[in-house]
N, C-alpha and C positions, 0 to 999 in steps of 0.2 A: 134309460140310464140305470146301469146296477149301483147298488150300495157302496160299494167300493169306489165306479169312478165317480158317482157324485162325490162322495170324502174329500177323492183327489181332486175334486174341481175346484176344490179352495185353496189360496193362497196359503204359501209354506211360511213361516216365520224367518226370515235370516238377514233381520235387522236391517232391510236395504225397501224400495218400493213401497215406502208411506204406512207399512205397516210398525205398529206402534205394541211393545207390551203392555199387558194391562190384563187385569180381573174384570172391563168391568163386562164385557162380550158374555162372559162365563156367570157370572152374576145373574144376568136377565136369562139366559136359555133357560139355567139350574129352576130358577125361579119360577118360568112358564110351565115348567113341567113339573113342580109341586115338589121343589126341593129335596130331592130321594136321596143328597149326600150326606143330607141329616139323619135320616137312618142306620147309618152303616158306620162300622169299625175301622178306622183308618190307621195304619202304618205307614208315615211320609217318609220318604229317602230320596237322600239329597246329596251333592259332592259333584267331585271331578272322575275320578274312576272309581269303579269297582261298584256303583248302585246297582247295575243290573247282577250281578252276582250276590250282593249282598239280601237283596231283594228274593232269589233265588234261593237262598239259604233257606230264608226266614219263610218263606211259603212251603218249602218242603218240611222243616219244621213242624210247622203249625198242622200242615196236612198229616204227618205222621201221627200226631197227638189229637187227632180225630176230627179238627175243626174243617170246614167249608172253605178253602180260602181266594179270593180275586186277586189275581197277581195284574200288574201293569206294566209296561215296558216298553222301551223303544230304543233305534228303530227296530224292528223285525229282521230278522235275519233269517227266515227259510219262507215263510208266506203271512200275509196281512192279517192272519186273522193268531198268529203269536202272540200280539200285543196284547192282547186281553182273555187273560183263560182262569175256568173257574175247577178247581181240582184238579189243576195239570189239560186241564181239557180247554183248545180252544173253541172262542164262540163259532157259532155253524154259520154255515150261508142263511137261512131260513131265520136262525136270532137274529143277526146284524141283519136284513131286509126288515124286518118287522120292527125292529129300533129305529131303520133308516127313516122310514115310513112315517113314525109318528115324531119323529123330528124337523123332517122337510119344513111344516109350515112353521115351527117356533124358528128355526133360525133363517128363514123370509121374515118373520117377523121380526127381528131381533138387529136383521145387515136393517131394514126402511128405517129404524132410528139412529139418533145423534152416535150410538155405541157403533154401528158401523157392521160392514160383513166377518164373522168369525174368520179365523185361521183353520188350517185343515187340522192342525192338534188339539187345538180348543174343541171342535166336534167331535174328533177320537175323544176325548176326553169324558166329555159329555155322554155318548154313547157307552160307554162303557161302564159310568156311573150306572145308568139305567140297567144296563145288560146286568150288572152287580147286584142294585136291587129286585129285581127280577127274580135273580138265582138264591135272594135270603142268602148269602155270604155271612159268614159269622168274623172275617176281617178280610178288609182291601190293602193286599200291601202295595204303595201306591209310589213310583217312580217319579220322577222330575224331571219333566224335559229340558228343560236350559235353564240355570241360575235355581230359583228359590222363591222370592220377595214377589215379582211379576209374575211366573211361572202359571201358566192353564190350572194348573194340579193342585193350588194354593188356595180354592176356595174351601178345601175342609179344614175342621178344627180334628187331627187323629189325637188318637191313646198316645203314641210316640212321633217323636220327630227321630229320624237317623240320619246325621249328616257324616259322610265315607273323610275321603283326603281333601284338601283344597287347594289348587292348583292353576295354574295358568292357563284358561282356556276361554272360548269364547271372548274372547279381551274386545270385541269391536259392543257388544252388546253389552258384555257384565263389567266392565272397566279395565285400565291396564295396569292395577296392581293388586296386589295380593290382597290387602284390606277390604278395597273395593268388593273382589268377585268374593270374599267370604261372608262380607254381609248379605251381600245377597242369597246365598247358599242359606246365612242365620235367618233370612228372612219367611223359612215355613214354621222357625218356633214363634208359638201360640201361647198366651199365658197360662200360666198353672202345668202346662203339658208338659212332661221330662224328654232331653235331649238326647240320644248318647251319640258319640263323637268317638273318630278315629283320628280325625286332621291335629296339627300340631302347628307349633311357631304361633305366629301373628294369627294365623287365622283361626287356631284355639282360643287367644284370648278374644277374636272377635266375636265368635263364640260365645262364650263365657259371660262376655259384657251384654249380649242380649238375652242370655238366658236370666241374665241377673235382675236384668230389665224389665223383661217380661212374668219373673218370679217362677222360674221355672228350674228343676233341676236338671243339671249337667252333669253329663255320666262319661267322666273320660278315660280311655284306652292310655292305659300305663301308671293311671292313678286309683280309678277303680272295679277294673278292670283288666286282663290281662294274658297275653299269651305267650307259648315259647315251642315252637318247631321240635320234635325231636327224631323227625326222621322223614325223607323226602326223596321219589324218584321217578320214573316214568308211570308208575302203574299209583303213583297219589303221594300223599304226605299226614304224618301226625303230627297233634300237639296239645300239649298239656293248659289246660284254660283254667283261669281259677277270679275269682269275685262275689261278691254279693252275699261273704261268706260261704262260701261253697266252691271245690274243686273239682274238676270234671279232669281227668285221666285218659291219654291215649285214644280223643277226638280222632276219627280216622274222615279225611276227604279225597276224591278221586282227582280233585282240579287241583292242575299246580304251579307253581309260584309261591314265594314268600309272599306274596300280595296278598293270594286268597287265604292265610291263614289270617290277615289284620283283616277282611271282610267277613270271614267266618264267625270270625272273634267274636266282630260288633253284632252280628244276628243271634247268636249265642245270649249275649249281653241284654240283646231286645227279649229276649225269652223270659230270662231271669225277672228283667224290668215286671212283665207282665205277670211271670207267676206270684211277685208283690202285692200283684193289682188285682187275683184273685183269680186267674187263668191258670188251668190244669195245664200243664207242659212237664212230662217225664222227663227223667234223663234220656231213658231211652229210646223216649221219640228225639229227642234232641241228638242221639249219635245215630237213631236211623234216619233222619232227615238229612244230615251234614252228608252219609256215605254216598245218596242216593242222588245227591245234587249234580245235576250239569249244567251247564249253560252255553251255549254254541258261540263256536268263533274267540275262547277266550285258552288260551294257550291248548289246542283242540290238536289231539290227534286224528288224523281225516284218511292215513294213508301209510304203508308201512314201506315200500317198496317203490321207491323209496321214501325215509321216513317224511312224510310232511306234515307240517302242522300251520295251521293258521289262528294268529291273536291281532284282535280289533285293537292296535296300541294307536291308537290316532293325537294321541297330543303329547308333549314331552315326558308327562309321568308316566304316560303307559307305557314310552315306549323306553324310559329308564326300567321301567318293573318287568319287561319283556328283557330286556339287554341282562340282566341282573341272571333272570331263571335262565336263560340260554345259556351264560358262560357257568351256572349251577349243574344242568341238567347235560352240557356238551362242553366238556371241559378239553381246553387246546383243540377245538374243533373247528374249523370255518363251513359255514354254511352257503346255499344260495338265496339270496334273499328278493323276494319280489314283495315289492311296493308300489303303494298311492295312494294317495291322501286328498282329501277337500283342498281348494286352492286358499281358503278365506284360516287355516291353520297354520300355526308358528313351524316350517315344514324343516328348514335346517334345524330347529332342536330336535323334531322327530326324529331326522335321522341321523344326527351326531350319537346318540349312544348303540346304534345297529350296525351303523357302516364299519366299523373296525372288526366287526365279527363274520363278514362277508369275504366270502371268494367271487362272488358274483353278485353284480347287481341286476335284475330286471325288475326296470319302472315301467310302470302303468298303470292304469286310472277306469275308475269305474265310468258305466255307464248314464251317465248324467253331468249336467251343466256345470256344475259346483267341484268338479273335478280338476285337480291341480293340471296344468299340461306337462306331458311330460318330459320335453326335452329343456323346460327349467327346470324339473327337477335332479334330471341327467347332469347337469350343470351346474346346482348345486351340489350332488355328491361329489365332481371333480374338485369341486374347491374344498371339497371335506378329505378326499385322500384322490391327487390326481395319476396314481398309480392302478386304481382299482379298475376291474373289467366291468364295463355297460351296455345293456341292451337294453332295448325300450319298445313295448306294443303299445296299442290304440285299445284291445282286448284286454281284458282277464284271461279267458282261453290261452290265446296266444301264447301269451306271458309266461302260462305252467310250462306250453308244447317247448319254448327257449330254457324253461328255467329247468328240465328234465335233460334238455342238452345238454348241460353245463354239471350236471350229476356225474361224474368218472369216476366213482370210489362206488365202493359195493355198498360202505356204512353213509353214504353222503347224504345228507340232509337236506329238505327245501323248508324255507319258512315265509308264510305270505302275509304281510302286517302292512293297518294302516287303516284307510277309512272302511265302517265299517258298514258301509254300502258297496265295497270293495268286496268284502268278509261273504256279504252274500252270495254276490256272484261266484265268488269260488266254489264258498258251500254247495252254489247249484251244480256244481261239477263233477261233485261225490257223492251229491245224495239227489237220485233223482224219483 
């Protein structure tokens, strides 16, 4: 068995099948193998959208200004070994075998007690710690796979907590209101450790209350901290950023969306936090990192001809912040839009802010169990507007070969949003 299917031979988390969150799986592995996450520099990021972008920022950043840095992320979206790369570089077949290798027996040992058999992210987890230290990483900017508080990724204590938006999602695992999933979210600030934050309303001050709690500072977007757009089109966007005493002029990014300037912001924000703390970060690695950033599947040009683009908007914020840049960037335009989504997401919010921007709908759903089917979701857009055109595949493929049909205008656009195990398969369509 290689590295990879053993990984997948473990149990996925999605709160259903007796599997339980918890730290304490993660605790005992860390532990067997001589606790390596004490070691290393951590950067926790946390939220509803935008961590993998934000996370993205902030590793190009830091790699511009000369450090080492382990980026974490999930899921992947072109091949497994994305999730974990040290200098932009992901780990190789030969690292992950030689990780896999000497982890086999600590987590046999770790499922024969009362804690139980790991999850397959808790091991990602784990491994990549290692693979991190291994590589002398000078910081781990470290994602969060679901929520915060419970979250695999919560055994460190980092330099920064970064929590993005806070938003409705996961509601069967992290609760069903707004307070609920933000505490959890507040739940990787550490004491003494500064927070900075994007999110707003209720779930700032839940926030706020545990930063207060934990005696930690809270660094928030729009109080201290701060951005403003001043120009945006297909080939990227600027914007004027200014805190921490210091103003930064004519930020240039290639990724676009008004979203990605409130994630830019915050990795920005993480910079300054650090040069506080005694970390060299120029300005100018800080505008060559921001230019140079991409991140696949997030408002992605993939195709000209016609244009398409694909963005991971899988739960109602994203796909308000996708709805917002389309009628920005395609102004009185209707698009074709293909869709699909996990079955276990709130999918009529999904698609109430897209479906009005559609000439066509093609549903369809990724390759896996957890995938919505799709003649409910056919079913749902008719109750959202019972005028509109629908087709629906079992494919991704398919799905484009319809949604290219449905193309009759020279300038016509296709956009394919939605889960973003979705996102991949497309990707594999274009980039092979």
């Amino acid at each position: 068995m290689s590295a990879i299917e053993w990984i997948h031979s473990f149990d996925r988390f999605d709160g259903k099948g007796g599997i339980k969150p918890g730290l304490e799986r993660m605790v005992a592995m860390l532990d067997l193998v001589g606790r390596p996450h004490d070691r290393l520099k951590f950067l926790h990021v946390a939220g509803t959208n935008g961590k993998g972008s934000t996370c993205s920022y902030l590793a190009a950043m830091l790699q511009a200004a000369g450090y080492k840095v382990g980026l974490y992320t999930s899921p992947y979206l072109i091949q497994f070994h994305d999730r974990m790369t040290v200098g932009g570089v992901n780990i190789s077949d030969a690292e992950l075998e030689q990780i896999v290798a000497q982890l086999r027996p600590v987590v046999e040992q770790v499922a024969a007690t009362e804690a139980g058999r790991p999850t397959e992210f808790e091991v990602l987890s784990v491994v990549s710690i290692l693979h991190y230290a291994q590589q002398e990483v000078d910081f781990v900017v470290w994602e969060t796979g679901l929520g915060g508080r419970l979250d695999s990724t919560n055994v460190v204590t980092p330099l920064l907590s970064l929590i993005t938006n806070v938003g409705m999602d996961h509601q069967v695992i992290l609760g069903d209101k707004l307070e609920q999933i933000a505490a959890e979210k507040a739940g990787i600030i550490k004491p003494g450790v500064p927070v900075l934050t994007t999110a707003q309303g209720v779930a700032l001050a839940v926030i706020e209350q545990t930063a207060q709690a934990t005696g930690s500072d809270c660094l928030q977007s729009g109080q201290d901290f701060s951005a403003q757009r001043t120009s945006f089109g297909w080939d990227g966007q600027t914007f004027d950023w200014q805190g921490f005493g210091h103003t930064l002029d004519h930020l240039r990014i290639k990724m676009l969306g008004a979203h990605q300037i409130v994630n830019a912001s915050l990795a920005v924000a993480a910079c300054m936090q650090l040069q506080e703390m005694g970390y060299v970060i120029s300005e100018s690695s800080m505008r060559e990192g921001l230019l140079h950033t991409a991140w696949a599947g997030r408002l992605e040009v993939v195709a000209h001809k016609p244009l398409t683009v694909l963005d991971g908007a899988h739960n109602p914020e994203g796909a308000q912040a996708l709805g917002t840049a389309l009628r920005e960037l395609l102004p009185e335009q209707k698009v074709v839009l293909i869709v699909g989504v996990m079955a276990d997401k709130a999918i009529p919010e999904v698609l109430a802010p897209l479906v009005p921007l559609a000439s066509h709908v093609v549903v369809t759903r990724a390759n896996m169990p957890r995938s919505a089917l799709v003649d409910e979701m056919a079913q749902m857009i008719y109750q959202l507007d019972p005028q509109l055109s629908v087709s629906t595949s079992q494919s991704v493929e398919e799905a484009f070969q319809l949604a290219r049909g449905q193309v009759l205008e020279a300038d016509g656009v296709i956009v394919c949003t939605g889960s973003l195990y979705m996102i991949s398969e497309a990707r594999a369509l274009f980039f092979h």
